[in-house]
Phi, psi and omega in degrees: 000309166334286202290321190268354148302302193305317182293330193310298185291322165350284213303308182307328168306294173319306178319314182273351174282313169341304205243019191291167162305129166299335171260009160291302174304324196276320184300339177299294222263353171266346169268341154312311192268351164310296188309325181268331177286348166319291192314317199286348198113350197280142160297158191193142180262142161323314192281320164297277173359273182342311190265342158296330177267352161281334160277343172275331181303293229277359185257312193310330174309328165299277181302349168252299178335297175343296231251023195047043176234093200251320147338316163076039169192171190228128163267179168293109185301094199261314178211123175295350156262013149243172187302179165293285176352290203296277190320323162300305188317324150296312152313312150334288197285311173297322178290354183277300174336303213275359198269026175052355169335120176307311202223113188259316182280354167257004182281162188216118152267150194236126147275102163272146215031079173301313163085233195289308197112351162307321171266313174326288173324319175285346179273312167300351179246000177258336196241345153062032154259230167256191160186116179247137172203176203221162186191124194289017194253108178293339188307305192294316193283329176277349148301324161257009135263337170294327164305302172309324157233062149261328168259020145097356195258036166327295202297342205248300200242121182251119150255157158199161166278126190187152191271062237301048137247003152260202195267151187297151183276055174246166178255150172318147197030080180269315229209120199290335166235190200190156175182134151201157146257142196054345204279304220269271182306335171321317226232048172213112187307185181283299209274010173257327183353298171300294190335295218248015154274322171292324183288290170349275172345303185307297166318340170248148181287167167332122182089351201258164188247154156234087179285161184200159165226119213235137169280155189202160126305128175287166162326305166328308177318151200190112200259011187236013130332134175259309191294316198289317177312308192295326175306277194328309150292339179266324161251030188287286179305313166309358194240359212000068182254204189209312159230207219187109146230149163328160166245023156279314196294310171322320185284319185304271187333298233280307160297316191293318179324305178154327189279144166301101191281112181242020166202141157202117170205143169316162180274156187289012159180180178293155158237034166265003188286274204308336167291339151314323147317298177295308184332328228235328168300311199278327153326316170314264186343307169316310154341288160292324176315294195297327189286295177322315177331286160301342172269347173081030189245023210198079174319167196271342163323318201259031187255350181266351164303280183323343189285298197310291194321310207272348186277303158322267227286358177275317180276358165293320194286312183291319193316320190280334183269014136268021213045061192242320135268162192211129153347290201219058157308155203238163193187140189199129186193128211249137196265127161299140196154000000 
């Protein structure tokens, strides 16, 4: 059933990079290239950043479902002997462990940057509660709502469309956990932090947690590196983020908020083997592109998506294995009450 899913979204990808609008595609490759002039030093107002990772979201979702990163994140490889899946699905499941749940079949969770809505959906069949989440792409949301009821959980699982940099559209003490993955801090300048940290404080109830498995910078990082800069620029876009924060500054903001920070740590294992894994696909893959190119069966876009995608992601791996960034730093933190 997995597998022939896998294939299913596969096929539905291709099928939907076909047949997208050309000025949907030329919008990919010009928010690609936002992001590296971001890198390069050029100044950006927050509302641009915004509408480039919405226009990059909306082709990438697409081009990584091919590649079974339907999900839009790469976890830490918890057991070598499953897959990118096999390892969300674990990961998944440790982050429900850390949000504590009391009542797990009465619970209502906020997936911030929900993406298709697919780990919502695994939070939702482990915990038979609820789960709402927003994700600023309509593509993804109208995708995840249609997954939703197609498996019948309408009633269980909310989308909406939305903006961490606006207030969350939610009512106060909504939601017994809070959760996101890759998804929050990327896309926050130091000085928005606090915003959308109150909003959180707001939105959960007393007692309730909030968790992550979050791209960060480590400690390590050193911005007065010249190796450490240049990495950080080659693979910063490919992650399709906009910033880089520390994970004192998150915990500080987290805390001014109102909350108990009761973990900041690395993640519990690498996540570059399975990138290296995709990596070494989307090499394959590139092969046939280029044969398609030339039969005129491949517009030239999409072997130059792939170019960006394995070159960022060759400079993620040395990054992570010097540890200087880390995938899926973990954060748990708790509202009093």
């Amino acid at each position: 059933m997995l597998n022939w899913y896998r294939i299913k979204t596969s096929l539905d990808g291709v099928k939907r990079l076909a047949t997208l609008p050309r000025e949907d595609k030329d919008a990919c490759i010009e928010a690609y290239r936002f992001f590296q002039r971001m890198q390069d030093g050029e100044e950006t107002e927050t509302e641009d950043e915004t509408a480039a990772v919405a226009a990059y979201y909306k082709v990438l979702n697409n081009l990584l479902s091919v590649f079974d990163l339907e999900k839009l994140y790469i976890p830490p490889q918890l057991d070598r002997d499953q897959g990118l899946y096999g390892n969300q699905i674990l990961c998944e499941r440790a982050l429900l462990d850390d949000l504590a749940l009391e009542s797990p079949a009465t619970s209502h969770l906020l997936d911030m940057g929900c993406g298709r809505g697919r780990i919502a959906h695994h939070l939702a069949t482990l915990t038979g509660g609820e789960v709402s989440g927003y994700n600023i792409d309509p593509d993804q949301i109208g995708n995840a709502i249609d997954w939703a009821a197609e498996c019948d959980m309408s009633d269980r699982l909310h989308y909406e469309i939305g903006n961490h940099h606006d207030p969350l559209d939610y009512e106060s003490e909504s939601f017994d956990g809070l959760y996101s993955f890759q998804a929050v801090w990327p896309f926050f300048k130091k000085d928005e932090l606090d915003a959308h940290a109150t909003e959180m404080f707001r939105v959960l109830k007393p007692g309730g947690r909030y968790a992550c498995s979050e791209y960060l910078l480590t400690p390590f990082f050193d911005w007065n590196d010249p190796e450490h800069v240049a990495l950080h620029q080659s693979f910063l876009p490919t992650l399709a983020a906009t910033q880089s924060m520390y994970p004192a500054d998150v915990c500080a903001a987290l805390e001014r908020a109102g909350f108990e920070v009761l973990l900041s740590a690395p993640s519990k294992s690498e996540a570059w083997p399975i990138c290296e894994q995709k990596r070494d696909l989307i090499l394959r893959v590139r092969i046939a592109v280029r044969a398609l190119e030339r039969m005129r069966l491949m517009p030239p876009w999409v072997e130059e998506s792939l170019d960006l995608l394995q070159t960022g992601g060759e400079s993620w791996t040395i990054a992570e294995k010097a540890k200087i960034a880390d995938l899926n730093w973990r954060i748990i933190a708790r509202k009093p009450g």
